[in-house]
N, C-alpha and C positions, 0 to 999 in steps of 0.2 A: 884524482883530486887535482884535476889541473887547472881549474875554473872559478874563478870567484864564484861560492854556491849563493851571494846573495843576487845573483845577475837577474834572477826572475820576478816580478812582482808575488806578493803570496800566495794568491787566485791560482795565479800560475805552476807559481810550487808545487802547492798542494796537490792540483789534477796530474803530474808529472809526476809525482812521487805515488800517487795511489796508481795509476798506468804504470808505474815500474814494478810495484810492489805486488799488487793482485793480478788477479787471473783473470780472462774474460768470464765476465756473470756470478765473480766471487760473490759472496756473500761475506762482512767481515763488518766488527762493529768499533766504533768510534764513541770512544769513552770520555768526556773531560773531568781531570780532577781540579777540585774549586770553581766548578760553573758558575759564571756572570759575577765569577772574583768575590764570592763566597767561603769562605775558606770550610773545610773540608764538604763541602757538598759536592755531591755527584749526578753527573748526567749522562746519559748514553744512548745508545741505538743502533738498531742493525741494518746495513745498506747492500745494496747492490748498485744504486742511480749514484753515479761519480760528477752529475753536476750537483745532488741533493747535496750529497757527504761535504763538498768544495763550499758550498754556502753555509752549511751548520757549523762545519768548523771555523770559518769566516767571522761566524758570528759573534760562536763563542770567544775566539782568539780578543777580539776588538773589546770585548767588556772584562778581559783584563784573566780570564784562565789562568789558575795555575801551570797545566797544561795539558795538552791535546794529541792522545793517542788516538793507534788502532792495534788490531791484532794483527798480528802477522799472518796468521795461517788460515787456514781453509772453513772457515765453520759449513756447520750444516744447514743446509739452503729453507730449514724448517725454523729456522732462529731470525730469518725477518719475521715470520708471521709476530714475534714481539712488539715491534714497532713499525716496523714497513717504511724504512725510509724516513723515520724521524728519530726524534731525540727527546728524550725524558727527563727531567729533571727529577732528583733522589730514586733514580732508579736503584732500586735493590737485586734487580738479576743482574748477573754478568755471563762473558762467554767462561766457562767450565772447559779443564782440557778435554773432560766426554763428549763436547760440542765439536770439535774440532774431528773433521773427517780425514783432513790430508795437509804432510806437512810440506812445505816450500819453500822454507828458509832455516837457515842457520846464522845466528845472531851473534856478532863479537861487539861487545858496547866497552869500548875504554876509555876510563876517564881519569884525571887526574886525581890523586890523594888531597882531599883539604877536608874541612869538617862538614857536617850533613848538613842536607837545606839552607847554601850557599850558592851562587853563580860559583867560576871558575875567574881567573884575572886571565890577562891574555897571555903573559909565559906561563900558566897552566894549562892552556887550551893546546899553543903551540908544544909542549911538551906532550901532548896526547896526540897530535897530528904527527909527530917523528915518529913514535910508536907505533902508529897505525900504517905509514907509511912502509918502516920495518916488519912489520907481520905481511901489510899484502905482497910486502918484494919476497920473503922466503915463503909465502905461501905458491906464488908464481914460480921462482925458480928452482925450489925444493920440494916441493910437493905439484907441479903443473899443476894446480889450481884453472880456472879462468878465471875472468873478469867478476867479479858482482858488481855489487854496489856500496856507495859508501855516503857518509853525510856527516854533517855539523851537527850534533845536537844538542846545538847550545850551551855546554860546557865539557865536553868532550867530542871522540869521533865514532861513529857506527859504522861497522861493513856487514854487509849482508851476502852471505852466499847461498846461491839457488839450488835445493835439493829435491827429492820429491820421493818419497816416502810415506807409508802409512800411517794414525797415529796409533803407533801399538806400545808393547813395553818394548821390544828391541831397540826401534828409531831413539825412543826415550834414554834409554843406556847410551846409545851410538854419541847422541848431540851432545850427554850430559858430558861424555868422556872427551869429548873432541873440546869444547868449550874450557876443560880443566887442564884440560895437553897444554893450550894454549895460555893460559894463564899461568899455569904452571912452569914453559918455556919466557914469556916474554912480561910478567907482570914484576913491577919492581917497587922501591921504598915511595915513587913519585909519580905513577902511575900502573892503574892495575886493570889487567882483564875481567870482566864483572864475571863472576861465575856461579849466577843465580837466575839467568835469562833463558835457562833449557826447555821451559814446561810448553807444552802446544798452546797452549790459550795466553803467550806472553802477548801485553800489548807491548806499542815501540811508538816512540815520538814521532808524529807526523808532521815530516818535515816541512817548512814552508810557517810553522806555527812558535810561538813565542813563547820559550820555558821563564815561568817568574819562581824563583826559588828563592827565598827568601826577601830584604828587602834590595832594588838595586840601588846599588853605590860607585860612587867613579871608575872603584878599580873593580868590583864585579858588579856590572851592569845585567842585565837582564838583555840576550839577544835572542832573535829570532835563527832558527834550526833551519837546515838546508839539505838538499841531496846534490852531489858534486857531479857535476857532469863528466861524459866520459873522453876518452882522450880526442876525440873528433871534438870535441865540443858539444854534443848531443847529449839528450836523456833517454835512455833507453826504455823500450817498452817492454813488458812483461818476458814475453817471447824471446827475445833480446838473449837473455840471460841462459848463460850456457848453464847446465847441470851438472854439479859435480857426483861421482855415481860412489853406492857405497862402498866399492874398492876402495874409492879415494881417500872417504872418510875413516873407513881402514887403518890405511897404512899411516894416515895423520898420527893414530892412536898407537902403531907399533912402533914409531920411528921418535917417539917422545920417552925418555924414560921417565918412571915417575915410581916415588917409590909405595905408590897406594896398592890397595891390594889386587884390584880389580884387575893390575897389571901383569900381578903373577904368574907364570906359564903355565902353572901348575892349575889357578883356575878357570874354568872356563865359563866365562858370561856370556857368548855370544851363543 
């Protein structure tokens, strides 16, 4: 997070945040909620073309979107035949975790405590960048972690760590427990680790695009999301991103104490 994440034009953003996030020739779908600033209408569609996906969400973004996902993980390459590269207004399908062939990331989304369907102020936003800052130093120095990624999203901060994993019920225990370690060690009265982001078919704000969550006002404005370049100053590509293996995610889960059940000796989940 060493870099002004608005450095890039949005165009820009976006192709750099979908080359960071997906794989080559993923398949993954881009959902917007409130299309063309309709309030609750839905639109969506499933890509593979990263200059299609760059111009729909473009488009969307500019007539005022609530806001503009995608899914994080791998869906199955038979979920374009839905739309093949475009976008649907009131589409009633979505990606389902059964869609989802393979997982790739592990998602920590923390944002500041204020009431629902509000921007953040700025010492709310900052308050959630100290925190995220704090997780990825002791995910680096106490758990050797590497790098992911991380971003603004618009009223909080995201980091993303690159896993690769099946989508079974294990992975599904592994993420959900490692996501609770975490909230469980570093969530507080002022800010909290979201601990509802585990399911394979989660979408995630695509950065580069503009969350409108309620109305904006001077002290919470409505701003545009980012992904933070890395300490060279670069964005990384997919590739890029080292793998953390599931030793790692392991020991994340035995080095937290907690006093849920799951963590019992006595039982065994894994």
């Amino acid at each position: 997070m060493s870099q002004d994440p608005t450095a890039l034009p949005p165009a820009q953003m976006i192709l750099a945040t979908i080359n960071a996030i997906m794989a080559p020739e993923q398949v993954f779908e881009l959902r917007v909620i409130g299309a063309g600033g309709r309030d609750g209408s839905t639109a969506s569609g499933w890509f593979n073309n990263r200059e299609k996906v760059v111009e729909k969400a473009l488009f969307q973004d500019v007539r005022f979107a609530e806001g503009v996902y995608v899914t994080l993980n791998q869906c199955h390459p038979g979920c374009l035949a839905r739309t093949n590269n475009e976008i649907k207004s009131f589409q009633k399908n979505s990606t389902a975790d059964r869609d989802i062939i393979r997982r790739h990331w592990l998602p920590i989304d923390i944002d500041p405590v204020r009431p629902s369907k509000i921007s953040s102020t700025q010492e709310e936003i900052d308050r959630a960048r100290n925190k995220a800052r704090e997780i990825r130093q002791w995910l680096a120095e106490e758990m050797l972690w590497p790098n992911g990624l991380a971003g603004f999203s618009s009223n909080g901060i995201h980091l993303l760590y690159r896993i690769d994993t099946p989508n079974d019920a294990y992975s599904k225990d592994l993420i959900k427990k490692c996501i609770e370690c975490l909230s469980e060690k570093f969530s507080d009265e002022i800010v909290k680790v979201d601990t509802t982001v585990w399911n394979a078919a989660r979408i995630w704000k695509l950065w580069g695009t503009v969350s409108r969550k309620g109305a904006s006002t001077e002290d919470r404005p409505h701003r545009r999301s980012a992904m933070f370049a890395w300490e060279d100053g670069e964005y990384p590509q997919f590739e890029d991103v080292e793998v953390i293996s599931i030793n790692q995610l392991d020991k994340l889960i035995l080095r937290i104490p907690t006093q849920r059940k799951w963590n019992d000796p006595t039982v065994k989940w894994r």
